[in-house]
Short mmCIF file of the C-alpha atoms (twelve columns), coordinates in Angstrom:
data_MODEL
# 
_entry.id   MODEL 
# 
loop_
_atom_site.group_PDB 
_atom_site.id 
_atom_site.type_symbol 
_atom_site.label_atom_id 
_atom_site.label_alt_id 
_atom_site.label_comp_id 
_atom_site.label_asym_id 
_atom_site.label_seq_id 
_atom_site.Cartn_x 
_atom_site.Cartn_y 
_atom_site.Cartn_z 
_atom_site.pdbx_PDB_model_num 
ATOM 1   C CA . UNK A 1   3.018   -9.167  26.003  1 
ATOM 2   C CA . UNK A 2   6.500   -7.757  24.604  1 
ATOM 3   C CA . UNK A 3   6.869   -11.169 22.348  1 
ATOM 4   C CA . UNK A 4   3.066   -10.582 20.831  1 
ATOM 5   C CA . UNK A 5   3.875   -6.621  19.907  1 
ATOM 6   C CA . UNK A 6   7.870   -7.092  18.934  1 
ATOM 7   C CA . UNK A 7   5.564   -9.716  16.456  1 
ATOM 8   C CA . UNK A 8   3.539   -7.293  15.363  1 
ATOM 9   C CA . UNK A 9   5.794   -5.107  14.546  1 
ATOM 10  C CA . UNK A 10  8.034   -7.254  12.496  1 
ATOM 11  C CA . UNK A 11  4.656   -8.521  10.797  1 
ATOM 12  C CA . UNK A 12  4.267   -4.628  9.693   1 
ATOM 13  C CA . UNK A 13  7.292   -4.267  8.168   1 
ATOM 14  C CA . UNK A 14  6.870   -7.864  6.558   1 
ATOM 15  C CA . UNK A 15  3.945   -6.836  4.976   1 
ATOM 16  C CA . UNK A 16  5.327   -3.203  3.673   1 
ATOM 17  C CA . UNK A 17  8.190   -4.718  2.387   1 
ATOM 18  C CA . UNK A 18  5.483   -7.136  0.891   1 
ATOM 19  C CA . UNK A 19  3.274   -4.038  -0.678  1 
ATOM 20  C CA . UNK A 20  6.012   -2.103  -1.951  1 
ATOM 21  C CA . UNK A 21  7.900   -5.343  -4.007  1 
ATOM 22  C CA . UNK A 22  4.056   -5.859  -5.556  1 
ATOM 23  C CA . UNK A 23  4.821   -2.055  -6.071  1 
ATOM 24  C CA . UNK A 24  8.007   -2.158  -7.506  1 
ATOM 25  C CA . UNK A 25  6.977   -5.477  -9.923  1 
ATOM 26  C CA . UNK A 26  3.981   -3.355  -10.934 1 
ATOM 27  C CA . UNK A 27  5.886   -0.120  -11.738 1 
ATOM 28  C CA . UNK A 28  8.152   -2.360  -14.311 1 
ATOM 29  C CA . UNK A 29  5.013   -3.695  -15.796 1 
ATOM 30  C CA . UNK A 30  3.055   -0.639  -16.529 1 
ATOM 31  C CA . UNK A 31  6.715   0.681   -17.662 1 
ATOM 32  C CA . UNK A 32  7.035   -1.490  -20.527 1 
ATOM 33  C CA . UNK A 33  3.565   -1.388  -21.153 1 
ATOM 34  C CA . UNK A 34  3.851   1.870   -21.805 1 
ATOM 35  C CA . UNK A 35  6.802   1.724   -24.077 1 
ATOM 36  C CA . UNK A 36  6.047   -1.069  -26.023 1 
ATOM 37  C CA . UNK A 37  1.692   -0.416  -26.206 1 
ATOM 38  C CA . UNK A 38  -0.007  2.303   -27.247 1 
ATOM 39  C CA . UNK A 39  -1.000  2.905   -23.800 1 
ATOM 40  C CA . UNK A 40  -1.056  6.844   -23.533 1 
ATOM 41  C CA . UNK A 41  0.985   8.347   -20.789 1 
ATOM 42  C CA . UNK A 42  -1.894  10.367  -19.808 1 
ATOM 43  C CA . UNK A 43  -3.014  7.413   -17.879 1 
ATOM 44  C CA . UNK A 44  -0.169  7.144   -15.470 1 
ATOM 45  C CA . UNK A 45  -2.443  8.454   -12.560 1 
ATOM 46  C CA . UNK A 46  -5.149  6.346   -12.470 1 
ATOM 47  C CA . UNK A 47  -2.590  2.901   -13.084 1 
ATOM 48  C CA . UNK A 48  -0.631  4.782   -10.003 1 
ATOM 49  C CA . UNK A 49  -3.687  4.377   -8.152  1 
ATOM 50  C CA . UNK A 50  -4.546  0.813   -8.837  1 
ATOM 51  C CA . UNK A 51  -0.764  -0.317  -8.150  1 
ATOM 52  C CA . UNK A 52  -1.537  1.077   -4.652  1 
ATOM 53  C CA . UNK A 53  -4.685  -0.434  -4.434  1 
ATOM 54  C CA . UNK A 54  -3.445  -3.899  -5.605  1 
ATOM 55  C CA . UNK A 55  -0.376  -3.817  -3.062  1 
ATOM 56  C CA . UNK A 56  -1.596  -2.394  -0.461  1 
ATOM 57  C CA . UNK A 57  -4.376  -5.047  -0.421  1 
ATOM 58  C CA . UNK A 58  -2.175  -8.032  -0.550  1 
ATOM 59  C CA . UNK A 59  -0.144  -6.122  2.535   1 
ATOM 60  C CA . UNK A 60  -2.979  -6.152  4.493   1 
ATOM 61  C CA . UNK A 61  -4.347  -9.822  3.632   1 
ATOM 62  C CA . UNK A 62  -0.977  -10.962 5.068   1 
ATOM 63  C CA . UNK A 63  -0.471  -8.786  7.699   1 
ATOM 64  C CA . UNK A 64  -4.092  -9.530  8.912   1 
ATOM 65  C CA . UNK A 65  -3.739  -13.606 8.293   1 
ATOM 66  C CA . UNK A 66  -0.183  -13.478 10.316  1 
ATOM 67  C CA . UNK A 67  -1.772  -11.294 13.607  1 
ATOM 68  C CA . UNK A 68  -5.230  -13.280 13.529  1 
ATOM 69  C CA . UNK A 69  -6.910  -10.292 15.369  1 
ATOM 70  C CA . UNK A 70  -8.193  -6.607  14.279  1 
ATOM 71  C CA . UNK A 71  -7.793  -6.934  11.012  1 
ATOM 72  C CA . UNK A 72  -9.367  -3.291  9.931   1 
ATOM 73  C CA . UNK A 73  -7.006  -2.033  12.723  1 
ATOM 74  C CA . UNK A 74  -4.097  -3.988  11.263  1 
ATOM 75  C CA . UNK A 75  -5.160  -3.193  7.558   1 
ATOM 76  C CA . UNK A 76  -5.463  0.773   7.612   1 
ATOM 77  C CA . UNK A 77  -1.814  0.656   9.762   1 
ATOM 78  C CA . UNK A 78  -0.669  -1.035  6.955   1 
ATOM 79  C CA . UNK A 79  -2.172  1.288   4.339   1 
ATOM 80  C CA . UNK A 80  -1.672  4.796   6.398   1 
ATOM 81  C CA . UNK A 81  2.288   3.555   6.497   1 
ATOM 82  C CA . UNK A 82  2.188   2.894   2.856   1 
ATOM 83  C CA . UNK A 83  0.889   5.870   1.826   1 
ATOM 84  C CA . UNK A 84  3.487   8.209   4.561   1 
ATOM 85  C CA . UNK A 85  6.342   6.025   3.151   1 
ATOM 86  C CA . UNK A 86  5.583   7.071   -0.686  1 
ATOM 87  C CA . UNK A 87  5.440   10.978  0.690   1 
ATOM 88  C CA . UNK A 88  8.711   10.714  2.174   1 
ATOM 89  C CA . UNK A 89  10.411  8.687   -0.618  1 
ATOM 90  C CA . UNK A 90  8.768   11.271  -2.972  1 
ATOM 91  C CA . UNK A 91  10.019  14.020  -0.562  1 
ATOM 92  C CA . UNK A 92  13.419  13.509  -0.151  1 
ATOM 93  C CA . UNK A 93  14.198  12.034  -4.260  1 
ATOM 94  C CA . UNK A 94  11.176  14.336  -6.281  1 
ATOM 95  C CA . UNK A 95  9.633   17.327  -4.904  1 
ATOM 96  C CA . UNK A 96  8.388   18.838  -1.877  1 
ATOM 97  C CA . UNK A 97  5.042   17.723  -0.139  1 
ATOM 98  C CA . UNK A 98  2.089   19.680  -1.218  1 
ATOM 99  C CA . UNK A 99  -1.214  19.082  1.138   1 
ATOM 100 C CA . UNK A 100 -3.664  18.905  -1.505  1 
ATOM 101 C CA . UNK A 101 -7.437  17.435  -2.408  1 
ATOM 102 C CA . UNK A 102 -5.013  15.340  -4.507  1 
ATOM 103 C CA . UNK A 103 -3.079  13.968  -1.258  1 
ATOM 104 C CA . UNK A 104 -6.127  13.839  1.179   1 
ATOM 105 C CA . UNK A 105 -7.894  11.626  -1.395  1 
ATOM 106 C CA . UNK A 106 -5.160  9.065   -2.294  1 
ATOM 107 C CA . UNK A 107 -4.941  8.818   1.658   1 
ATOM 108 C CA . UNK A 108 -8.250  7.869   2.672   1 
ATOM 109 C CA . UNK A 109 -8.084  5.509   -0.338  1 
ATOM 110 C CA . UNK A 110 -4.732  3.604   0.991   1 
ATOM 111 C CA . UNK A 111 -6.699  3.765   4.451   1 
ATOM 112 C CA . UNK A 112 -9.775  2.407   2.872   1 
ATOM 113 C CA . UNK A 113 -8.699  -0.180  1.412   1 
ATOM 114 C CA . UNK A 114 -6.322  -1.349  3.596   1 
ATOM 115 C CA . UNK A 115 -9.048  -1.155  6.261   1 
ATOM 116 C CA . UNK A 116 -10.897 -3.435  3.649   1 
ATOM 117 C CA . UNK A 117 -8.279  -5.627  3.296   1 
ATOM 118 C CA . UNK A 118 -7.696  -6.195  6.905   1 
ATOM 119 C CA . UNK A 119 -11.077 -7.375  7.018   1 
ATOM 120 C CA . UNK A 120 -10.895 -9.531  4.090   1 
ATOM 121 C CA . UNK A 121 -7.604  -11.252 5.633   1 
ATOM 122 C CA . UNK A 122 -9.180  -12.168 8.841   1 
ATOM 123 C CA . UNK A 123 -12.364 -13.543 7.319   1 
ATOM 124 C CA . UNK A 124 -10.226 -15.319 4.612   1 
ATOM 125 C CA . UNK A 125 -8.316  -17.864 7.526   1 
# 
């Protein structure tokens, strides 16, 4: 029993580290996107979004095709992390947490989808 949740547990942080490279290789390419396209900056929120989307999804795939077993389980762990890692990063480099419609909504969408994910993973092995 200790051997199958020490495995899960280095399987989470396997697949975070997983999501947040995607994250950071994503970040570079929307960068120089938008200095070398006409790509307005205005649009920074919703390509925020669909980085998290996009890596939180292929955390969960492997996260849920490495445990074999409750993937939507495994999957919104996996995107509820993500999602409380970014607030602290953001808290302790940018600004102060603010508990907004703004934060409750990009939440249940890391949730969401990695609850999605999960499920996808599983069904994919």
């Amino acid at each position: 029993m200790r051997d199958k949740s020490l495995d899960r547990g280095i399987y989470i942080l396997k697949s975070l580290a997983i999501s947040f490279v995607f994250t950071l290789i994503l970040v570079l390419v929307v960068s120089l996107l938008l200095t070398y396209t006409s790509l307005k900056e205005s649009r920074i929120p919703l390509l925020n979004t669909i980085i998290m989307i996009i890596s939180i999804t292929i955390g969960s795939v492997y996260m849920a095709i490495k445990v074999e077993e409750n993937g939507w389980l495994n999957g919104g762990i996996i995107g509820a992390l993500y999602f409380l890692t970014l607030v602290l990063l953001n808290y302790l480099f940018v600004k102060p947490f603010v508990l907004d419609i703004y934060s409750i909504s990009k939440f249940f969408i890391a949730l969401v989808t990695g609850i999605i994910a999960g499920i996808i993973g599983i069904n994919i092995k």
